[in-house]
Biopython code that builds the backbone (N, CA, C, O; Angstrom):
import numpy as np
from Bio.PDB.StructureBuilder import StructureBuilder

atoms = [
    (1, "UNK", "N", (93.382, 126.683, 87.822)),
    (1, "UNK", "CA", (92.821, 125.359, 87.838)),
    (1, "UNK", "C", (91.496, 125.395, 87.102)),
    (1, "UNK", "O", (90.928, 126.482, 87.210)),
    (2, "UNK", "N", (90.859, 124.485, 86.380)),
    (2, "UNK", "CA", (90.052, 124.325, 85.815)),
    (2, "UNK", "C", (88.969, 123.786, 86.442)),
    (2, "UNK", "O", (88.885, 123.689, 87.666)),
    (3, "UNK", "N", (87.918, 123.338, 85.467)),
    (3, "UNK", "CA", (86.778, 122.573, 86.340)),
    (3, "UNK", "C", (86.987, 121.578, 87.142)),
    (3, "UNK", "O", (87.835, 120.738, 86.845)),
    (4, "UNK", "N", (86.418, 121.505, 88.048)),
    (4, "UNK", "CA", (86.512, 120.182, 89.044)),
    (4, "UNK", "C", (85.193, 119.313, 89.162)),
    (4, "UNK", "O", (84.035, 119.665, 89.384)),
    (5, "UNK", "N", (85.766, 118.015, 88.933)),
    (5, "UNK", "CA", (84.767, 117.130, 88.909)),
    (5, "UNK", "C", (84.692, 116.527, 89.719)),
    (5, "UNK", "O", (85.749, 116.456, 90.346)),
    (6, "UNK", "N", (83.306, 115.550, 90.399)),
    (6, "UNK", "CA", (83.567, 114.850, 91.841)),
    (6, "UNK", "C", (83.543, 113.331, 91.334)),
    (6, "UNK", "O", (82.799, 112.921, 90.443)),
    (7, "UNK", "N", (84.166, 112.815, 91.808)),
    (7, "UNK", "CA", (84.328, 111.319, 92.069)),
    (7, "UNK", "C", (83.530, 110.315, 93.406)),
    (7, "UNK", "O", (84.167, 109.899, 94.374)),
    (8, "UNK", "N", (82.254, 110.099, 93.222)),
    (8, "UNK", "CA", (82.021, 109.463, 94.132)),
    (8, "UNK", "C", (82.617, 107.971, 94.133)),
    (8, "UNK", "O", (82.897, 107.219, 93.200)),
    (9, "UNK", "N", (82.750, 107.753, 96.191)),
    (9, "UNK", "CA", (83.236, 106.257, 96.392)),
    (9, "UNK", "C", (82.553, 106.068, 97.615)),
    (9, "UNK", "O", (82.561, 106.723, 98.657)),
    (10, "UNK", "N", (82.052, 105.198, 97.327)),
    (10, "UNK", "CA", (81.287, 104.887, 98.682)),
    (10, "UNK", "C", (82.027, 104.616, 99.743)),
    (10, "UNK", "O", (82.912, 103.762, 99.712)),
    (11, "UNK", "N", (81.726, 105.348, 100.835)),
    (11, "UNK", "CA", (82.282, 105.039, 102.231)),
    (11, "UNK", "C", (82.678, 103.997, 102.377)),
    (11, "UNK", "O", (83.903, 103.882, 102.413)),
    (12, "UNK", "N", (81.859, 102.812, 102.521)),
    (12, "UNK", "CA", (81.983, 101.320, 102.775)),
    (12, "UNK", "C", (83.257, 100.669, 101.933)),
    (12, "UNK", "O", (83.645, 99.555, 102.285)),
    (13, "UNK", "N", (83.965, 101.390, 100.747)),
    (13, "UNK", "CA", (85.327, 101.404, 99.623)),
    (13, "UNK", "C", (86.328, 101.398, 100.677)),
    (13, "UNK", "O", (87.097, 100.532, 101.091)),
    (14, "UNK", "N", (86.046, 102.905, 101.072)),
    (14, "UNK", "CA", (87.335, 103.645, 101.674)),
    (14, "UNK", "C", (87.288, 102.841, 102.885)),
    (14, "UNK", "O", (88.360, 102.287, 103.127)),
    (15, "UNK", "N", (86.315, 102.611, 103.747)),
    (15, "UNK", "CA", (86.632, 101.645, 105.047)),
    (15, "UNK", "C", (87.359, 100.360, 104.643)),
    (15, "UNK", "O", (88.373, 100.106, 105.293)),
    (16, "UNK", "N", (87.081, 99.692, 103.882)),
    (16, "UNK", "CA", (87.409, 98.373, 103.471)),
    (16, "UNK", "C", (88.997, 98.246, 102.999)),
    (16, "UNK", "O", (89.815, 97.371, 103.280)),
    (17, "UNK", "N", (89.132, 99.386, 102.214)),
    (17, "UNK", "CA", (90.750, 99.949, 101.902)),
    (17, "UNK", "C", (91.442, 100.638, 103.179)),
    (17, "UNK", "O", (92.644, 100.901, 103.158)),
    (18, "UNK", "N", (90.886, 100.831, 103.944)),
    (18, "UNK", "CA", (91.348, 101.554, 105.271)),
    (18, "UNK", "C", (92.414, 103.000, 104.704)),
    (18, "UNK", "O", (93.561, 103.370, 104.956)),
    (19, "UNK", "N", (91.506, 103.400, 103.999)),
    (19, "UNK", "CA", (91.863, 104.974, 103.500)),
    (19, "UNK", "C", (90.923, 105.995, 103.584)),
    (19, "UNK", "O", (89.707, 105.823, 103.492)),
    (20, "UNK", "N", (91.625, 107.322, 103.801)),
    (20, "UNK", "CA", (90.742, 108.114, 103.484)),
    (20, "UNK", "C", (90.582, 109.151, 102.253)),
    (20, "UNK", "O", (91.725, 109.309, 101.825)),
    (21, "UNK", "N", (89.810, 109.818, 101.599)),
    (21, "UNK", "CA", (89.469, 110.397, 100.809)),
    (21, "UNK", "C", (90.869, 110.600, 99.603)),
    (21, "UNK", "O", (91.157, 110.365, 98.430)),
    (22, "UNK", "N", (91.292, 111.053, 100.552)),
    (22, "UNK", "CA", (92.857, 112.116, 100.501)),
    (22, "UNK", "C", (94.202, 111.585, 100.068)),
    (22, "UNK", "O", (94.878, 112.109, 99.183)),
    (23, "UNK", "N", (94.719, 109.965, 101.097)),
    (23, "UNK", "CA", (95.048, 108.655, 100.614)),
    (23, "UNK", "C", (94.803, 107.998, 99.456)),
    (23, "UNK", "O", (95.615, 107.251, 98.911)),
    (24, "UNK", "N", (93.819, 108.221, 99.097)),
    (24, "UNK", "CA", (93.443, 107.533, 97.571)),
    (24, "UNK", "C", (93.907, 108.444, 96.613)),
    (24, "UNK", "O", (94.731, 108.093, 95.768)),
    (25, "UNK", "N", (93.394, 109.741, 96.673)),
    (25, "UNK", "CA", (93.762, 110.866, 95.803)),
    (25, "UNK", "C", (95.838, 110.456, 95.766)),
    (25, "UNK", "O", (96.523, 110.245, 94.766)),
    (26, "UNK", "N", (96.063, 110.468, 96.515)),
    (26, "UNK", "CA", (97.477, 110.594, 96.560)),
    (26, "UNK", "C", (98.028, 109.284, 95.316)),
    (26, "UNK", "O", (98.787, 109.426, 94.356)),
    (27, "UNK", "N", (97.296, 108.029, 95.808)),
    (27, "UNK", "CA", (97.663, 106.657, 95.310)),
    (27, "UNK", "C", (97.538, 106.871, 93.985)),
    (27, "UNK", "O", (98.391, 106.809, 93.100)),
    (28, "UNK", "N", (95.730, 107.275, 93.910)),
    (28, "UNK", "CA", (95.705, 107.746, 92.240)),
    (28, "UNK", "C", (97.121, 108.548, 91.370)),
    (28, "UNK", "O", (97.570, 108.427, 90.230)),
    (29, "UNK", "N", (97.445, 109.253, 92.369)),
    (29, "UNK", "CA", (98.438, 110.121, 91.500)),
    (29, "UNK", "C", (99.626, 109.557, 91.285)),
    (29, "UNK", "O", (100.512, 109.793, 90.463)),
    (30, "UNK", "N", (99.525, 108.840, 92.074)),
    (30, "UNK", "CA", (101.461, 107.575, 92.196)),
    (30, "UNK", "C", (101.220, 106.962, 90.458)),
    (30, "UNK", "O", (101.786, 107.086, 89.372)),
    (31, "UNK", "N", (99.798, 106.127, 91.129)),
    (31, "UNK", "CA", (99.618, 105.134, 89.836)),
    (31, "UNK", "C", (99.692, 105.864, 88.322)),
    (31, "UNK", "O", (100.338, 105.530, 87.329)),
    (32, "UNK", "N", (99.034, 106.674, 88.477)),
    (32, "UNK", "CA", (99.030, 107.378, 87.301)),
    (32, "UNK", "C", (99.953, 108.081, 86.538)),
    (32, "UNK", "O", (99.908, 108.530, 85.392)),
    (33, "UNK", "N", (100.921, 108.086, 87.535)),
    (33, "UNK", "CA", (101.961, 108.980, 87.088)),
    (33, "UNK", "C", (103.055, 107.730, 86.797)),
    (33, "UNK", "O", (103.798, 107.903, 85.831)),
    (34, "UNK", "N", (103.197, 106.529, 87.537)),
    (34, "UNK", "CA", (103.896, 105.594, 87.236)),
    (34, "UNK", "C", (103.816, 105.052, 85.495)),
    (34, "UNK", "O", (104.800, 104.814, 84.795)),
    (35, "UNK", "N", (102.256, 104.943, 85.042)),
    (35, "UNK", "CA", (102.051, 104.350, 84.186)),
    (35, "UNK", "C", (102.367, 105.679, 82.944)),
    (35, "UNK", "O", (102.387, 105.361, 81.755)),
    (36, "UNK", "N", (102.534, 106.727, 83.244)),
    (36, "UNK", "CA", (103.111, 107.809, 82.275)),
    (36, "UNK", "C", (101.426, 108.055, 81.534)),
    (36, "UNK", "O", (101.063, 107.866, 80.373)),
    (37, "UNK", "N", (100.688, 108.517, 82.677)),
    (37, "UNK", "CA", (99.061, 109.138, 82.001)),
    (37, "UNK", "C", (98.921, 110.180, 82.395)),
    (37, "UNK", "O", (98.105, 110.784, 81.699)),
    (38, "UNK", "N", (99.672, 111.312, 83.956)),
    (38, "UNK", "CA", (100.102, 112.279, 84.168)),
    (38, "UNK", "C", (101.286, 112.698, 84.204)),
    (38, "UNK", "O", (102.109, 111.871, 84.597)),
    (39, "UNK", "N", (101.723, 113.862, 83.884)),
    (39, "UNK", "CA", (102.749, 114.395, 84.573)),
    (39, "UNK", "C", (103.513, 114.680, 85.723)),
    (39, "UNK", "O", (102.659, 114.870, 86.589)),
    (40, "UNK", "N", (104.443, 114.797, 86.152)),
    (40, "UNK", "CA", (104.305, 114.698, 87.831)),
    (40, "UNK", "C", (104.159, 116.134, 88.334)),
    (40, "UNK", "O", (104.210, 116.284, 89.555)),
    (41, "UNK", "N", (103.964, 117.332, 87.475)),
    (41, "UNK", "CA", (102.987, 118.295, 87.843)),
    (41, "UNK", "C", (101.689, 118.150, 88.186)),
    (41, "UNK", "O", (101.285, 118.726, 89.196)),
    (42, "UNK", "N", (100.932, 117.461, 87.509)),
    (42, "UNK", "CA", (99.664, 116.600, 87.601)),
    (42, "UNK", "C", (99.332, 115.821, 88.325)),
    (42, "UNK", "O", (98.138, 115.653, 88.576)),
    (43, "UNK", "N", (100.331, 115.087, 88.897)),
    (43, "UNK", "CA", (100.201, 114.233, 89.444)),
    (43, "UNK", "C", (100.406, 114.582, 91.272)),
    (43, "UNK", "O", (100.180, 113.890, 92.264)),
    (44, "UNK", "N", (100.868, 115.806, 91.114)),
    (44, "UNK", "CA", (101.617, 116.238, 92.229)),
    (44, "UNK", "C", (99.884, 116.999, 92.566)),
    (44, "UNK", "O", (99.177, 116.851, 93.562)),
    (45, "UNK", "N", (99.675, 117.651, 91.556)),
    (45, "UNK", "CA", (98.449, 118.320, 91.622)),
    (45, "UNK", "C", (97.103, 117.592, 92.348)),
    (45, "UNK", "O", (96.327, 117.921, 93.245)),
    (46, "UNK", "N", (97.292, 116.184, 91.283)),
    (46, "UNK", "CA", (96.011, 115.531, 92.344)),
    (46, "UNK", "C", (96.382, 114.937, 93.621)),
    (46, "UNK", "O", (95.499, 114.748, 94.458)),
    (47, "UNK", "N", (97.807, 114.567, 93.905)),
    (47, "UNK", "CA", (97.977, 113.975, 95.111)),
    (47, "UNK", "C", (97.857, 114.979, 96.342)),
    (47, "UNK", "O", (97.996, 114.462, 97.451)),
    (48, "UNK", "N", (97.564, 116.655, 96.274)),
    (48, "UNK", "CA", (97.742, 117.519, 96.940)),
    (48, "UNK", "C", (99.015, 117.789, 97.659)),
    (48, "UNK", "O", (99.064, 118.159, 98.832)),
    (49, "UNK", "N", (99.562, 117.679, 97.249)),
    (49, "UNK", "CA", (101.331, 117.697, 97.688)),
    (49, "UNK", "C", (102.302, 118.462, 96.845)),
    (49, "UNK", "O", (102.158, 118.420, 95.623)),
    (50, "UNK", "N", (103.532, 119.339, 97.513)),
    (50, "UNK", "CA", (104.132, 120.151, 96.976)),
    (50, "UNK", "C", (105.075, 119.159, 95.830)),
    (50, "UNK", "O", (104.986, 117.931, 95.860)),
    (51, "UNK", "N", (105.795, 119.744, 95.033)),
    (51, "UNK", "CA", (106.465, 118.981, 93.883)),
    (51, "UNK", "C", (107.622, 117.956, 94.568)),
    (51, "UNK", "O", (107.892, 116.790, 94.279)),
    (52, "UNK", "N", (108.191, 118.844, 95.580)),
    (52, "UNK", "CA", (109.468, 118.306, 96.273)),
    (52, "UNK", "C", (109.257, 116.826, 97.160)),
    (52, "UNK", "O", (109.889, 115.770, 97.181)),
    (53, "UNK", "N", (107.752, 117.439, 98.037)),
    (53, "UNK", "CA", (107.014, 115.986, 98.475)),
    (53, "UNK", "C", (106.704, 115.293, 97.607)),
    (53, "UNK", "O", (107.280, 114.233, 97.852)),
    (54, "UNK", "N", (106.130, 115.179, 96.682)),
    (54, "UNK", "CA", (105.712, 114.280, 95.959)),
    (54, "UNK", "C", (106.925, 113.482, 94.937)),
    (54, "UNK", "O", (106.518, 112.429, 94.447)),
    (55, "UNK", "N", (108.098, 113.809, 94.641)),
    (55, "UNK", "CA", (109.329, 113.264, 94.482)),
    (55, "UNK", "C", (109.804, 112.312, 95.298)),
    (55, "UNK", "O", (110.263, 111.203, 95.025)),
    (56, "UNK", "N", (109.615, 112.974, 96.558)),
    (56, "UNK", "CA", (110.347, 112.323, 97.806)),
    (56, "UNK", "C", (109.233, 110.750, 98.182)),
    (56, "UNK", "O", (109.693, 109.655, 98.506)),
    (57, "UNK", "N", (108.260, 110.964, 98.073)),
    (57, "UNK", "CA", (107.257, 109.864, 98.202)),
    (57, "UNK", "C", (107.375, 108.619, 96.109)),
    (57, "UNK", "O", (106.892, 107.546, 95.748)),
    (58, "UNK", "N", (107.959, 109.311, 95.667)),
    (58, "UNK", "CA", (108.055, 108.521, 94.238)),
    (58, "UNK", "C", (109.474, 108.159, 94.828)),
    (58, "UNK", "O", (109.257, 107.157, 95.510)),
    (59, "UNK", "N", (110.654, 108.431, 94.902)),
    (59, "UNK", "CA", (111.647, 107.573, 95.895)),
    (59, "UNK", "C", (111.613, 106.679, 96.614)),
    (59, "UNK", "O", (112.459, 105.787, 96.672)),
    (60, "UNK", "N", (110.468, 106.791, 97.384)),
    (60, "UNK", "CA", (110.413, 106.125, 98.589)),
    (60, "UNK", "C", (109.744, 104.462, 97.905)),
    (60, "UNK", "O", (110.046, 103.305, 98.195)),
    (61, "UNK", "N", (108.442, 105.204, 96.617)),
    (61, "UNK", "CA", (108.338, 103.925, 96.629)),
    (61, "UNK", "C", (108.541, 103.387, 95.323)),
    (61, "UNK", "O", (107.722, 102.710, 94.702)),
    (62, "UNK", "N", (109.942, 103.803, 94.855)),
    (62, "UNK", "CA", (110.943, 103.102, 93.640)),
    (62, "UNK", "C", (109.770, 103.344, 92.318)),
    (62, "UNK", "O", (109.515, 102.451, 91.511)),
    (63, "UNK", "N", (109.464, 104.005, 92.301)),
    (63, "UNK", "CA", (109.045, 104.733, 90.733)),
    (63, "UNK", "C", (109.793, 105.752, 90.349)),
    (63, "UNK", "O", (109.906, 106.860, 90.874)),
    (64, "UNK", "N", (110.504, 105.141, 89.022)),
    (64, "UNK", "CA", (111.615, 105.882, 88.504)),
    (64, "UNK", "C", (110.688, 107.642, 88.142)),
    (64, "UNK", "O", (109.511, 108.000, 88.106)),
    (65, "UNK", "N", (111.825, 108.209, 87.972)),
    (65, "UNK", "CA", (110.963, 109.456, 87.268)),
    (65, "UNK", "C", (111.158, 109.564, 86.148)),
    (65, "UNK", "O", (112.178, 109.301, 85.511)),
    (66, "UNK", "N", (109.494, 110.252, 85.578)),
    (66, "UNK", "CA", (109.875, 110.879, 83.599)),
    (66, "UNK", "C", (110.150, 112.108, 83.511)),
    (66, "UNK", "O", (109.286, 112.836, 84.001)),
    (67, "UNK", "N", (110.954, 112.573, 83.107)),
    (67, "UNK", "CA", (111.749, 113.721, 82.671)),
    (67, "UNK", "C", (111.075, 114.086, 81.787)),
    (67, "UNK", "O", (111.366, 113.417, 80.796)),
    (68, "UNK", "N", (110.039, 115.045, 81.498)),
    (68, "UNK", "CA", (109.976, 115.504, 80.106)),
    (68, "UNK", "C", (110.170, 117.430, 79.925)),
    (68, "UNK", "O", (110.683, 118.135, 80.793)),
    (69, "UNK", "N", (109.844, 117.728, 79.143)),
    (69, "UNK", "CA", (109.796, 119.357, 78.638)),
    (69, "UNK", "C", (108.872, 119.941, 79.676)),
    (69, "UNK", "O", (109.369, 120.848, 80.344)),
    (70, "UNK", "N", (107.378, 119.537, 79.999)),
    (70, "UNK", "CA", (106.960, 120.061, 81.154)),
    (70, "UNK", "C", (107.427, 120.120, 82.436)),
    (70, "UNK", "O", (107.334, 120.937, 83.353)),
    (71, "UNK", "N", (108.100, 118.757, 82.238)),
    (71, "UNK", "CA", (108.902, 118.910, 83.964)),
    (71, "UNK", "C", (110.358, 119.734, 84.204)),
    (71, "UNK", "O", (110.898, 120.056, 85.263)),
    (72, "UNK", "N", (110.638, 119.877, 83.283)),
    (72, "UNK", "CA", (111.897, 120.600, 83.128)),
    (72, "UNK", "C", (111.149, 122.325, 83.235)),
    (72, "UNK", "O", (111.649, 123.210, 83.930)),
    (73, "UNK", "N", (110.017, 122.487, 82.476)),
    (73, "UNK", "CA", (109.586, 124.223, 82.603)),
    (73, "UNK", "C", (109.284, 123.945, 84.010)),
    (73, "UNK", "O", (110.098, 124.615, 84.646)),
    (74, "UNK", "N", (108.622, 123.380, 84.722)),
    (74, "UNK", "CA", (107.993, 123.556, 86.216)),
    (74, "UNK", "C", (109.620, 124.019, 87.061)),
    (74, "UNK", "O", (109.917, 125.016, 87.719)),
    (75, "UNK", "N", (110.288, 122.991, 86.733)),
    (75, "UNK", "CA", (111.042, 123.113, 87.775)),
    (75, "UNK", "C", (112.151, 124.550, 87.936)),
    (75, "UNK", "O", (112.777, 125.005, 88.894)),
    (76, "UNK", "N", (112.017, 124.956, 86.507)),
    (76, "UNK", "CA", (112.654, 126.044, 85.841)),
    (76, "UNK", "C", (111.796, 127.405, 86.583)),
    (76, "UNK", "O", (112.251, 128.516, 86.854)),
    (77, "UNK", "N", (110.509, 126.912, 86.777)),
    (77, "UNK", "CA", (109.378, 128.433, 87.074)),
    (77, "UNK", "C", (109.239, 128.208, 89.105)),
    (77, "UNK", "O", (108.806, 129.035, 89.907)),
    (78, "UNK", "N", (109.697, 127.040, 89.336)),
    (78, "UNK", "CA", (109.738, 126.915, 91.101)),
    (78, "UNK", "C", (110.938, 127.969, 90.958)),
    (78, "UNK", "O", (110.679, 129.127, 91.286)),
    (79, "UNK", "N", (112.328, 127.648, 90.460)),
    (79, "UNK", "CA", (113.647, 128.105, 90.862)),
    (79, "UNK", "C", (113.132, 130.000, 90.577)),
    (79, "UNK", "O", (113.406, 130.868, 91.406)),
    (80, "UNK", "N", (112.542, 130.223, 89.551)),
    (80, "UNK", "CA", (112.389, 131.524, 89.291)),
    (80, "UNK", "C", (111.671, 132.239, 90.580)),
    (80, "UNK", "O", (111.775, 133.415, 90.926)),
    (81, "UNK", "N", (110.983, 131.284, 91.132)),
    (81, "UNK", "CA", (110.200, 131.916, 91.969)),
    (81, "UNK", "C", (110.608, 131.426, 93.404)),
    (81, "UNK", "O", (109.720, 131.621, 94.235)),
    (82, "UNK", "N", (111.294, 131.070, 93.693)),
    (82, "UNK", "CA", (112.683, 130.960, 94.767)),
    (82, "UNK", "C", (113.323, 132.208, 94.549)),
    (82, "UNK", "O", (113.663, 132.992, 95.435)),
    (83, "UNK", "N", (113.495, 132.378, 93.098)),
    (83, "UNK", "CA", (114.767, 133.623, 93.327)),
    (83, "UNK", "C", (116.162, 133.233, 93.602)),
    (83, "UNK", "O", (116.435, 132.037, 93.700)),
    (84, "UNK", "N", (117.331, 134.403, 93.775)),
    (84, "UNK", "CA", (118.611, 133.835, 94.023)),
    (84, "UNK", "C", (118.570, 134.015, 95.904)),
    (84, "UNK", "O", (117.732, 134.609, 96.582)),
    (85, "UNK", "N", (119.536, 133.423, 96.253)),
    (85, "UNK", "CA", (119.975, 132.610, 97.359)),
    (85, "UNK", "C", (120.791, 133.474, 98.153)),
    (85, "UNK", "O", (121.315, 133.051, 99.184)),
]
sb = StructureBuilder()
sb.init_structure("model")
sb.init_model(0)
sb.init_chain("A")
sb.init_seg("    ")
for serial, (resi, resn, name, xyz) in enumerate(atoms, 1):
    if name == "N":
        sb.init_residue(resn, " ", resi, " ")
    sb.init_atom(name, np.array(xyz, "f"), 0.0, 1.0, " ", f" {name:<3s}", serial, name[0])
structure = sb.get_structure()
């Protein structure tokens, strides 16, 4: 992982949205990944959630998925590292 940058939001945001820190991080990553500005490696990354959760929550709330060459290596380097069965 690379540098990390902070995002301030004022408390009085997150009360008013009735979220916390963590909730937003997640939303960010829906939105972002809906509008095709992350990957859903990336996206999985900022929402803090494993790849499989974060699929299962893009199901849930009808955002199709993008298929691309990165998502195809990720899912190629989970199975490698699963191993056989």
């Amino acid at each position: 992982m690379g540098a990390i940058r902070t995002l301030d939001i004022p408390e009085d945001v997150l009360e008013s949205a009735r979220m916390t820190a963590s909730e937003l991080k997640v939303e960010m990553a829906v939105v972002l990944y809906s509008q095709g500005r992350l990957s859903i490696g990336k996206a999985r990354e900022l929402a803090g959630m494993s790849l499989w959760d974060f699929r299962r929550l893009l199901g849930l709330r009808r955002v199709p998925p993008h298929y691309d060459q990165e998502d195809l290596d990720e899912d190629l380097s989970t199975l490698r590292e699963l191993g056989p069965h």
